[in-house]
C-alpha positions as CSV (number, residue, x, y, z in Angstrom):
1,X,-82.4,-26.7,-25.3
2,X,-80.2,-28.0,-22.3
3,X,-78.1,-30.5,-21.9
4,X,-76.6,-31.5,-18.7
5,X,-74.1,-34.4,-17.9
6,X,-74.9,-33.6,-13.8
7,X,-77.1,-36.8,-12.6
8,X,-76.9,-38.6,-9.4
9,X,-74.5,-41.0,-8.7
10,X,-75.6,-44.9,-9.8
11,X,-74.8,-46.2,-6.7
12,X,-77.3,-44.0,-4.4
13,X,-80.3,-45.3,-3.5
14,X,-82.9,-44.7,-5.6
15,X,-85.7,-43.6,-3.3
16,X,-89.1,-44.8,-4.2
17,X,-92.5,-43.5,-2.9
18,X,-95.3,-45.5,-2.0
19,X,-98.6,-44.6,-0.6
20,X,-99.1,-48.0,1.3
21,X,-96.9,-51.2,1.9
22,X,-100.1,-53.8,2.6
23,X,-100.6,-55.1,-1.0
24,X,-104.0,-55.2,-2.2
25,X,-105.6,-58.1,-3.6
26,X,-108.7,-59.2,-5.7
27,X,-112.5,-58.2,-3.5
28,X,-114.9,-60.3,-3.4
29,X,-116.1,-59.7,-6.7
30,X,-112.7,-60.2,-8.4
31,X,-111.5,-56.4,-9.1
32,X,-108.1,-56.0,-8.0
33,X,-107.9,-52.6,-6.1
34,X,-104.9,-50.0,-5.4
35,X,-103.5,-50.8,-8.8
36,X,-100.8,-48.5,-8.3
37,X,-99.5,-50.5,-6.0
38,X,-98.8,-53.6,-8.3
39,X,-96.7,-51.2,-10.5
40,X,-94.1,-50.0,-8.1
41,X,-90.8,-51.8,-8.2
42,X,-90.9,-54.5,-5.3
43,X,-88.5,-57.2,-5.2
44,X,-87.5,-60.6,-3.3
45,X,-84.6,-62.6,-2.3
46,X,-84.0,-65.2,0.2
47,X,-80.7,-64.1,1.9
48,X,-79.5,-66.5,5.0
49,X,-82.3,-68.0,5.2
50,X,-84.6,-65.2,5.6
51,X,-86.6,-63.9,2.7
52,X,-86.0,-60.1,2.1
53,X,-88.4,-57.8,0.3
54,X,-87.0,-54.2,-1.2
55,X,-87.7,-51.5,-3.5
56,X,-84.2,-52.4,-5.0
57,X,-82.4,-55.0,-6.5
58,X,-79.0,-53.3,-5.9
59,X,-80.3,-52.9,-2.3
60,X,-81.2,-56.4,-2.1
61,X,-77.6,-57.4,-3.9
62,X,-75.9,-55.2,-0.8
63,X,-77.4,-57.2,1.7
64,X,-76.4,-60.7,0.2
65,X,-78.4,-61.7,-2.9
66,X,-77.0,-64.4,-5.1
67,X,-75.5,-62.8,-8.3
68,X,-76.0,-66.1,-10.1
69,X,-77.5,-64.6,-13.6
70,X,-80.8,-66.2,-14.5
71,X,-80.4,-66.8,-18.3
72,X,-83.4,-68.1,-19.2
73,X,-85.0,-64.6,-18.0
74,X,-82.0,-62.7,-19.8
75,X,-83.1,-65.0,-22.9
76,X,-86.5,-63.4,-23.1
77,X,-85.4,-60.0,-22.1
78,X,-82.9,-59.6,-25.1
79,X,-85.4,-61.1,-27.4
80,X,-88.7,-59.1,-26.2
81,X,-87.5,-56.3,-24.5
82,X,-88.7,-57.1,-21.5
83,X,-88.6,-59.7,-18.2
84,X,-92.2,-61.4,-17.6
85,X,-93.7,-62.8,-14.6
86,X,-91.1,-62.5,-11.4
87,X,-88.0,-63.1,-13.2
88,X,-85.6,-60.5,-13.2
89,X,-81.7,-60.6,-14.2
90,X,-80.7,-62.5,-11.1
91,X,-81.7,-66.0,-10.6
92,X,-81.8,-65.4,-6.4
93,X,-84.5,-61.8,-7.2
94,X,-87.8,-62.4,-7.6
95,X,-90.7,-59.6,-8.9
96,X,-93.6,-59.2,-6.6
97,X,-96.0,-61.6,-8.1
98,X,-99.7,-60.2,-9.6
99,X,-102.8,-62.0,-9.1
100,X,-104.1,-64.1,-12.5
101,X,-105.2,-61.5,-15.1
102,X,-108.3,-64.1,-15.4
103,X,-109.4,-63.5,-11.5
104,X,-110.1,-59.8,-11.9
105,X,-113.6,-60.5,-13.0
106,X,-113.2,-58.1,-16.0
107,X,-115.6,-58.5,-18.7
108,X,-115.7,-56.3,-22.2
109,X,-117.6,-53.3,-22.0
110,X,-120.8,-53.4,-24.5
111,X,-121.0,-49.9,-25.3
112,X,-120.6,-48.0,-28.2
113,X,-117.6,-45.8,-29.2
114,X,-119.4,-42.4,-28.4
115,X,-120.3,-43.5,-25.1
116,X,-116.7,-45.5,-24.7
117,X,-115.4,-42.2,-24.8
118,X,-118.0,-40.4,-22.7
119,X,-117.1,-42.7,-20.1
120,X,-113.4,-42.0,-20.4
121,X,-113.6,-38.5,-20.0
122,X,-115.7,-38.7,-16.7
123,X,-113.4,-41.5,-15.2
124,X,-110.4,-39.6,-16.4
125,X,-111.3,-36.4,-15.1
126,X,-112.4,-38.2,-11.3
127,X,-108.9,-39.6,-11.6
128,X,-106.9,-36.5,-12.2
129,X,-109.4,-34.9,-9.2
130,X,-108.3,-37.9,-6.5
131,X,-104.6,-37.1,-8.1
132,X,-104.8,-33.7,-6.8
133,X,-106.3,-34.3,-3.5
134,X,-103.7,-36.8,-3.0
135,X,-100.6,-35.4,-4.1
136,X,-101.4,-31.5,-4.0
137,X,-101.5,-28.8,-6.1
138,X,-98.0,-27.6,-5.7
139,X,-94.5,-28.7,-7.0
140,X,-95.7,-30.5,-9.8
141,X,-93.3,-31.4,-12.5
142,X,-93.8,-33.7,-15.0
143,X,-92.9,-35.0,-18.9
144,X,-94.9,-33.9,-21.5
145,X,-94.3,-35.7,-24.8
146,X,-95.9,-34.8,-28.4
147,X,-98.2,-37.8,-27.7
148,X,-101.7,-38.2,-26.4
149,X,-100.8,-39.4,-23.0
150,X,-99.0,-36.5,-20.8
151,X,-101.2,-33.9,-22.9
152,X,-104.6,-35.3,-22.0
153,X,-103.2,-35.7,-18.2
154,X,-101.8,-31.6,-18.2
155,X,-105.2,-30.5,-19.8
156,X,-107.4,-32.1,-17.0
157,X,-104.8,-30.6,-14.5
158,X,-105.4,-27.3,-16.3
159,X,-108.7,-27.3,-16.4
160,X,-109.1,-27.9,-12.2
161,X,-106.9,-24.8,-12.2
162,X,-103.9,-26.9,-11.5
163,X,-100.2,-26.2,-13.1
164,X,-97.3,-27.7,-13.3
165,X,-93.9,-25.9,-11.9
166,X,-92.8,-26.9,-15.2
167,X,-92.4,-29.6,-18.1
168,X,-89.8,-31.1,-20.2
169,X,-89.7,-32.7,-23.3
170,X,-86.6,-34.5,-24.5
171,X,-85.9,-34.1,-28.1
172,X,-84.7,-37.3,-30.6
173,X,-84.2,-37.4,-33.7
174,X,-86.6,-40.0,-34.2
175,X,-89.6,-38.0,-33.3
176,X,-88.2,-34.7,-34.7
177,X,-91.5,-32.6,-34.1
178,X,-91.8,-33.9,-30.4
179,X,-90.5,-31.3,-28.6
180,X,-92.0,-28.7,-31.2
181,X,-95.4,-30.0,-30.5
182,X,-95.2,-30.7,-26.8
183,X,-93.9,-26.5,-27.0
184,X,-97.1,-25.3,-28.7
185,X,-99.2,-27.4,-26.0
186,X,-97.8,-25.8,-23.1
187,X,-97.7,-22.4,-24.4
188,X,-101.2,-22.6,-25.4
189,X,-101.9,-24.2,-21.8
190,X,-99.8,-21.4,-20.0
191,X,-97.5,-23.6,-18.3
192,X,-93.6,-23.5,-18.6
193,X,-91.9,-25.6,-20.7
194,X,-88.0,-26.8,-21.1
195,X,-86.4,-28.4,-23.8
196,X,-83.5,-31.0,-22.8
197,X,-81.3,-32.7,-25.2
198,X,-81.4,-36.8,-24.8
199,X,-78.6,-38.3,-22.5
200,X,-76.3,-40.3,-24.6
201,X,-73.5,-41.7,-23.2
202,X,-71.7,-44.7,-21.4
203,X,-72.2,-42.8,-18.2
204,X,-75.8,-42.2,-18.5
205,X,-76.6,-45.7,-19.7
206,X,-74.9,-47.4,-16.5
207,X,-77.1,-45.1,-14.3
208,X,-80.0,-46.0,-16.0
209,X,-79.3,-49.4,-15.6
210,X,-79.0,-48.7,-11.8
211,X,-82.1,-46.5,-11.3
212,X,-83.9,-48.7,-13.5
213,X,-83.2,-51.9,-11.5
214,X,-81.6,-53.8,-14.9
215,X,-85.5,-54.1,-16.1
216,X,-84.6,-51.6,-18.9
217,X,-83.2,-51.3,-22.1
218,X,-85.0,-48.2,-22.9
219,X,-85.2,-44.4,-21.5
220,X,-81.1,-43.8,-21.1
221,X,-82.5,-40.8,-22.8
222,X,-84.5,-40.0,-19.8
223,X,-81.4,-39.2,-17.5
224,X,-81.5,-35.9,-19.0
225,X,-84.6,-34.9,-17.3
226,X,-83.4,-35.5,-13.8
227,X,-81.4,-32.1,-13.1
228,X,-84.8,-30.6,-14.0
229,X,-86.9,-32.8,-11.8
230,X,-84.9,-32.1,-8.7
231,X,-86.7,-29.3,-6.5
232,X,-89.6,-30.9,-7.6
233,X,-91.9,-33.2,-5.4
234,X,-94.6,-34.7,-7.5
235,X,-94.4,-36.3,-10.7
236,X,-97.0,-37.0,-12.7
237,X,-96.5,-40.1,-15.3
238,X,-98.4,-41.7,-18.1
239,X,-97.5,-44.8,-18.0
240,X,-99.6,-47.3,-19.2
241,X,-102.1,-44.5,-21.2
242,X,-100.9,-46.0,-24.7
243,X,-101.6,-49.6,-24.0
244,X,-105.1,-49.1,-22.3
245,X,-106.7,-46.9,-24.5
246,X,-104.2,-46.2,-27.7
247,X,-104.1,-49.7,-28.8
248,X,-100.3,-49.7,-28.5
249,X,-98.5,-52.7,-29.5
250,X,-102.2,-54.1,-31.2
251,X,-102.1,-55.3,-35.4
252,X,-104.7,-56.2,-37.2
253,X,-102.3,-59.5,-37.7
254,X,-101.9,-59.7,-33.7
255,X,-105.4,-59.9,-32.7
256,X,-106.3,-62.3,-35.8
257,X,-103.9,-64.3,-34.6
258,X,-104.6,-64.3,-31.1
259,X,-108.7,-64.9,-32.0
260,X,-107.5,-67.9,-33.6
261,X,-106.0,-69.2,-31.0
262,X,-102.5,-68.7,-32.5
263,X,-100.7,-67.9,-30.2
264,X,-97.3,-69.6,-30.9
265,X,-97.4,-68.2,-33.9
266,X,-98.4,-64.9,-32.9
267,X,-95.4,-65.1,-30.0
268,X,-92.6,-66.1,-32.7
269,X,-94.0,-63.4,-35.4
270,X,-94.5,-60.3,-33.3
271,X,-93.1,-60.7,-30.0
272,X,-89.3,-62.8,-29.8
273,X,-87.0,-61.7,-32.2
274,X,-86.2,-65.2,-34.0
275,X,-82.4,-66.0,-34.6
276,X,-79.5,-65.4,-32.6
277,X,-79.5,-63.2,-29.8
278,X,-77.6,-60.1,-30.9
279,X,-73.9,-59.4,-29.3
280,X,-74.0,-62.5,-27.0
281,X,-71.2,-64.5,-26.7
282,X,-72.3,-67.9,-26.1
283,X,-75.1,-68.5,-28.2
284,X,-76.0,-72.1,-26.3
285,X,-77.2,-70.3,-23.3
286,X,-80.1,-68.6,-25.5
287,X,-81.8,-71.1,-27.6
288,X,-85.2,-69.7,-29.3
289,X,-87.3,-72.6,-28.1
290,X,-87.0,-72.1,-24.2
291,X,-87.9,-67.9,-25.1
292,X,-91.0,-69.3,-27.0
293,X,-91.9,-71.3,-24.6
294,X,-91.8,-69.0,-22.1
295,X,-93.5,-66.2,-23.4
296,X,-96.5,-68.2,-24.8
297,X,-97.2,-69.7,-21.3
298,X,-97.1,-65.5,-20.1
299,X,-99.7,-64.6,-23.5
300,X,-101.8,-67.5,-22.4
301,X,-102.9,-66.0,-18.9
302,X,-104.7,-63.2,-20.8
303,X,-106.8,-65.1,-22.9
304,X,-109.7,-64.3,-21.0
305,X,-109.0,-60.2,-20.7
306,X,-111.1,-58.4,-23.6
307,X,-107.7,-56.8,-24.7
308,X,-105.2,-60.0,-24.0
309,X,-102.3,-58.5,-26.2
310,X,-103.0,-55.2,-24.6
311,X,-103.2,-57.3,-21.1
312,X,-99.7,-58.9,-21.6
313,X,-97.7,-55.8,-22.4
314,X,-99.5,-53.8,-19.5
315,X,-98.7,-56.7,-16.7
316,X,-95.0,-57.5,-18.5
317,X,-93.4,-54.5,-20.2
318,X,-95.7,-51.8,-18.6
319,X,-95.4,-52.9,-15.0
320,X,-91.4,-53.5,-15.2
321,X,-90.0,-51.7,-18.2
322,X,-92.2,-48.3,-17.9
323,X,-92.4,-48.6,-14.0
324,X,-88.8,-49.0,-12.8
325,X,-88.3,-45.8,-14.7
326,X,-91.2,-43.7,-13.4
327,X,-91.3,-45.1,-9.8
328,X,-87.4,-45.4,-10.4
329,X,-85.2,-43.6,-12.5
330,X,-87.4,-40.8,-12.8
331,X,-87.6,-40.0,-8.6
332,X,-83.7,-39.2,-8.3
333,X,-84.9,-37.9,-4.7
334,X,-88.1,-39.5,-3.3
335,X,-90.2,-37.5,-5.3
336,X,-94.3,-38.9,-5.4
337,X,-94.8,-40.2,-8.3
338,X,-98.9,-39.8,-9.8
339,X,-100.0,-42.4,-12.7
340,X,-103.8,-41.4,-13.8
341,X,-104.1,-43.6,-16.1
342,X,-103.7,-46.2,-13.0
343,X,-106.3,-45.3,-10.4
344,X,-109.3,-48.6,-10.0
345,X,-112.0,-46.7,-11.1
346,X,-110.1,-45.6,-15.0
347,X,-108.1,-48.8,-14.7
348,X,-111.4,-51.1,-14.2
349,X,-113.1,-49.2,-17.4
350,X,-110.0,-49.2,-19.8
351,X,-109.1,-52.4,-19.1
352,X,-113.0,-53.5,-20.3
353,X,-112.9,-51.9,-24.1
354,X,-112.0,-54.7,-26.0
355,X,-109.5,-55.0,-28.4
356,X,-111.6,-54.3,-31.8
357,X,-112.3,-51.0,-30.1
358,X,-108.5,-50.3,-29.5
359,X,-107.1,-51.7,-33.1
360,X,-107.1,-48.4,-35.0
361,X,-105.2,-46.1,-32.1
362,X,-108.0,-43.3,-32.6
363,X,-109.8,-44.2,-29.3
364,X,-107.4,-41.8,-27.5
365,X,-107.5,-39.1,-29.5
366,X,-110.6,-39.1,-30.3
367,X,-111.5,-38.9,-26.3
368,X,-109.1,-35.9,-26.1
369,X,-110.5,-34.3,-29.0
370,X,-114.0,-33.7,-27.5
371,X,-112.7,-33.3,-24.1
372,X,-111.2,-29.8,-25.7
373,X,-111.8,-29.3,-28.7
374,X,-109.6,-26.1,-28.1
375,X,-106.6,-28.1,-28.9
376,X,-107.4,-30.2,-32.1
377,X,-105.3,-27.9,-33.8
378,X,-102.3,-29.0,-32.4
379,X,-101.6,-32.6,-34.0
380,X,-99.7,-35.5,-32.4
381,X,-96.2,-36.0,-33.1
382,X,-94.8,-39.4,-34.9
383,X,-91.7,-41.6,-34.8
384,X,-89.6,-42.0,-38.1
385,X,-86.1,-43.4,-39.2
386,X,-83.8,-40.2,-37.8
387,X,-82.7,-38.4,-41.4
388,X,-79.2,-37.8,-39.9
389,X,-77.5,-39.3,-36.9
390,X,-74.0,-39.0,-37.4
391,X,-73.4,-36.1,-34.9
392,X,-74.7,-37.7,-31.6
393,X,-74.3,-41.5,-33.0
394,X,-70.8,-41.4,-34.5
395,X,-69.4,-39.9,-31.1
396,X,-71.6,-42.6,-29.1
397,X,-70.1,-45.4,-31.1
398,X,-66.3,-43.8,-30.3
399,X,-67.1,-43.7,-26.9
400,X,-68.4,-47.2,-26.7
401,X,-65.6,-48.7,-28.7
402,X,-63.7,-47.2,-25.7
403,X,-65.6,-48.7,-23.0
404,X,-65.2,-52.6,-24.5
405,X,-61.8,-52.0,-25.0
406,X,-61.4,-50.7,-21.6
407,X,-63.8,-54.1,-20.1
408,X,-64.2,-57.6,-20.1
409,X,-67.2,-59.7,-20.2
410,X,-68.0,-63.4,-20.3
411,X,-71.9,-61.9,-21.3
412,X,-70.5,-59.6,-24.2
413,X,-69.1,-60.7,-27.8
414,X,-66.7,-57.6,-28.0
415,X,-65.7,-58.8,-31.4
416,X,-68.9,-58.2,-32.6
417,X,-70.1,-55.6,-30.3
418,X,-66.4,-53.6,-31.8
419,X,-67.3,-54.8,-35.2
420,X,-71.0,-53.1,-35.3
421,X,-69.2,-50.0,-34.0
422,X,-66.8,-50.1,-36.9
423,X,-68.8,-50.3,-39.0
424,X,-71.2,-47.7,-38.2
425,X,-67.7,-45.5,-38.1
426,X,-67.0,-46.5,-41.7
427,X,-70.6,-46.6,-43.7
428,X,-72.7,-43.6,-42.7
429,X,-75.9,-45.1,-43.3
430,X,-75.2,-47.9,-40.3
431,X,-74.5,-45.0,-38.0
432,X,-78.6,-45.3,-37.1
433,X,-77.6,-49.3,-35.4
434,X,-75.4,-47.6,-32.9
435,X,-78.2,-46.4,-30.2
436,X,-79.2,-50.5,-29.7
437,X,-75.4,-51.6,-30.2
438,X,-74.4,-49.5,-27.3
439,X,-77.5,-50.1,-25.0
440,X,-76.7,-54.0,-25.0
441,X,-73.2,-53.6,-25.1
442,X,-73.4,-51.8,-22.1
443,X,-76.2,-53.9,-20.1
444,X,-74.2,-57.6,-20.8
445,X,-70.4,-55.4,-19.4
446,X,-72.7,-54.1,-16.9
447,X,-74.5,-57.9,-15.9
448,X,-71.3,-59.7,-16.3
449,X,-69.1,-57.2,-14.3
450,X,-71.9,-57.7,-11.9
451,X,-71.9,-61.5,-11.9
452,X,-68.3,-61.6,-11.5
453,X,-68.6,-59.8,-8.0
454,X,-67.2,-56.7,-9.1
455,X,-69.8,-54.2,-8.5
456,X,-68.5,-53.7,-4.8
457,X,-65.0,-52.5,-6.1
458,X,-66.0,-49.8,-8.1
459,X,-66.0,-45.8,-7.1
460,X,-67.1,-42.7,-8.1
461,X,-65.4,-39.7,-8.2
462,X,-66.4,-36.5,-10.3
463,X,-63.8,-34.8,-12.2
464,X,-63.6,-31.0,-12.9
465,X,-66.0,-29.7,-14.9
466,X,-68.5,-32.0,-12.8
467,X,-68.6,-35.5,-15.0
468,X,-69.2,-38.7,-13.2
469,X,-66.2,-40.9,-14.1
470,X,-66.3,-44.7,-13.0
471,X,-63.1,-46.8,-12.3
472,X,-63.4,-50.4,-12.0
């Protein structure tokens, strides 16, 4: 496996492709078209006056943008994982806005399962087909992970007699047969394979950040990919396979209590973490209620979708979280970036099979299982509690200990933030609360420093053997 520390610096711009810059909107018969479109990271600010639209927020911060933070978008953030709506970190930035879920005239499909997934693998297969024709069939790179989405997407490529360059698999602890699995698929599909140790560091966190346009707490593992992904034009990326046809994120408990009209209830049980925010400083600026609040009103505008859980995380977490890193951090040079699982036709379909269809998480495989049958050998890789992660996690929690000492923040509660850290140092079984310790640690420095107009003092110089070092 490789590991490699040599990423871009944070304060490039990150280049990000798009096919068209008219947005589409709703036909006449309510289906939203270009889909794709909706997913790529577009922002807004009013700046003197004149209302600026960019790729980038850090673009749209260099030209002027307020810095003011917007906490009662921060508030949901830290307690979902996510922003919702158009609310991003900074009160001034606005996300492009999406149409009401309930105007897309989508209505659940009455099929059976057999034909469900019938369907799927002819609307799958048309999309990987328009994929190639638009993008090529050369200098193809993309992720390939132990789960369903990336394999089903390098299978249909295959089969049209299309390959990859090459794909990378990052290997965690917490999915320790990932990159084992995601090996056997590509050998067995002829197609080279790397293996890349995950990023972890204060370095590679901050540049996620950047890349990632602040909407993510997640894939500061992913930086480890991007020395692989340069020389590469075309990137193919599942996003949004899990949610549409995996059932991600669906209970049994969810959708009862969804049915039922629950829907505080469901918010406050599954989706806001209840309590204090963790590692804030001021605690008044977070309050529960306004998160709830929030969030509910968001849930509420998917009511009518036959998959409404499904239809909030796709239009919230999916379209910020997942999409600012593959139309973001994962195009460290323009690359193209392909999303299958996003073009009308598939998206129309998936977005039909209601809920009770999705609830077990078999849909998906199931589909890829008769699509090739030539691979239902090779099983799906899983997610459990990492049995040991005091190498990585003890040296992550020294190195973040260093970076709080090093920074202030009005955002951060270092006591606490340095207390977690000790701890973890001292009790081995803690060591496994370092990874979410030292992602929020480093976002609320990060904001703060931000907020406090000190972004446009800091440079970047690399020191011998290559490492990015920051100085404030």
């Amino acid at each position: 496996m490789k590991g490699n520390q040599d990423f871009p610096s944070p304060h490039q711009e990150v280049s990000i492709s798009r096919a068209d810059e008219a947005p589409s909107v709703p036909t006449e018969t309510g289906r939203l078209t270009d889909i794709a479109f909706h997913f790529r990271p577009k922002y807004f600010a009013t700046i003197h006056g004149k209302t600026i639209a960019s790729a980038s927020i850090v673009d749209l911060i260099r030209q002027g943008a307020s810095l003011d933070i917007d906490f009662s978008a921060l508030n949901v953030f830290l307690r979902s994982g996510f922003y919702i709506g158009t609310n991003t970190l900074f009160r001034s930035v606005h996300a492009q806005e999406v149409p009401n879920p309930a105007s897309f005239g989508v209505k659940p499909t009455d099929a059976n399962r057999s034909t469900t997934i019938e369907q799927y693998i002819e609307l799958f297969r048309q999309s990987i087909e328009r994929q190639i024709k638009r993008f090529g069939r050369l200098g193809i790179c993309m992720g390939l992970s132990g789960g369903r989405d990336s394999r089903h997407i390098l299978l249909e490529l295959c089969r049209f007699g299309v390959k990859p360059d090459v794909c990378w698999t990052i290997y965690s602890p917490n999915s320790p047969l990932e990159l084992t699995i995601a090996q056997q698929v590509a050998l067995k599909a002829g197609v080279p394979h790397v293996g890349l140790i995950a990023a972890a560091s204060v370095e590679s966190e901050w540049y996620k950040n950047w890349a990632t346009h602040f909407e993510s707490t997640e894939h500061g593992w992913a930086v480890a990919a991007i020395p692989t992904i340069h020389g590469h034009g075309v990137i193919y990326d599942g996003m949004a396979g899990d949610v549409l046809s995996a059932g991600h994120f669906l209970t049994d408990q969810g959708v009862r209590l969804v049915r039922e009209g629950r829907i505080d209830e469901f918010v406050e049980r599954i989706i806001v973490r209840s309590g204090p925010v963790p590692l804030v400083r001021d605690q008044s600026l977070f309050p529960l209620e306004t998160a709830l609040e929030a969030v509910s009103a968001e849930v509420r505008r998917h009511l009518s979708m036959p998959n409404p859980i499904g239809s909030f995380y796709l239009w919230n977490r999916t379209r910020r979280t997942i999409g600012s890193s593959a139309f973001g951090l994962l195009c460290p040079s323009g690359q193209k970036t392909s999303v299958p699982y996003l073009d009308d036709d598939l998206f129309g379909f998936l977005s039909s099979i209601p809920d009770s269809m999705l609830v077990d998480h078999e849909l998906h495989t199931d589909t890829i299982r008769r699509a090739f049958p030539e691979y239902a050998d090779i099983p799906y890789a899983y997610k459990v509690k990492s049995q040991n992660p005091s190498p990585t996690n003890r040296r992550l929690a020294v190195e973040t200990a260093r970076y709080l000492l090093r920074y202030s923040c009005a955002l951060l509660s270092k006591n606490m933030a340095l207390g977690h850290l000790t701890r973890a140092l001292l009790v081995p079984w803690y060591l496994d609360q370092v990874n979410w310790v030292h992602t929020i640690s480093v976002y609320l420095v990060q904001a703060g420093l931000l907020s406090s107009g000190l972004r446009f003092d800091m440079q970047t110089e690399r020191s011998s053997d290559g490492r990015i070092q920051h100085e404030m």
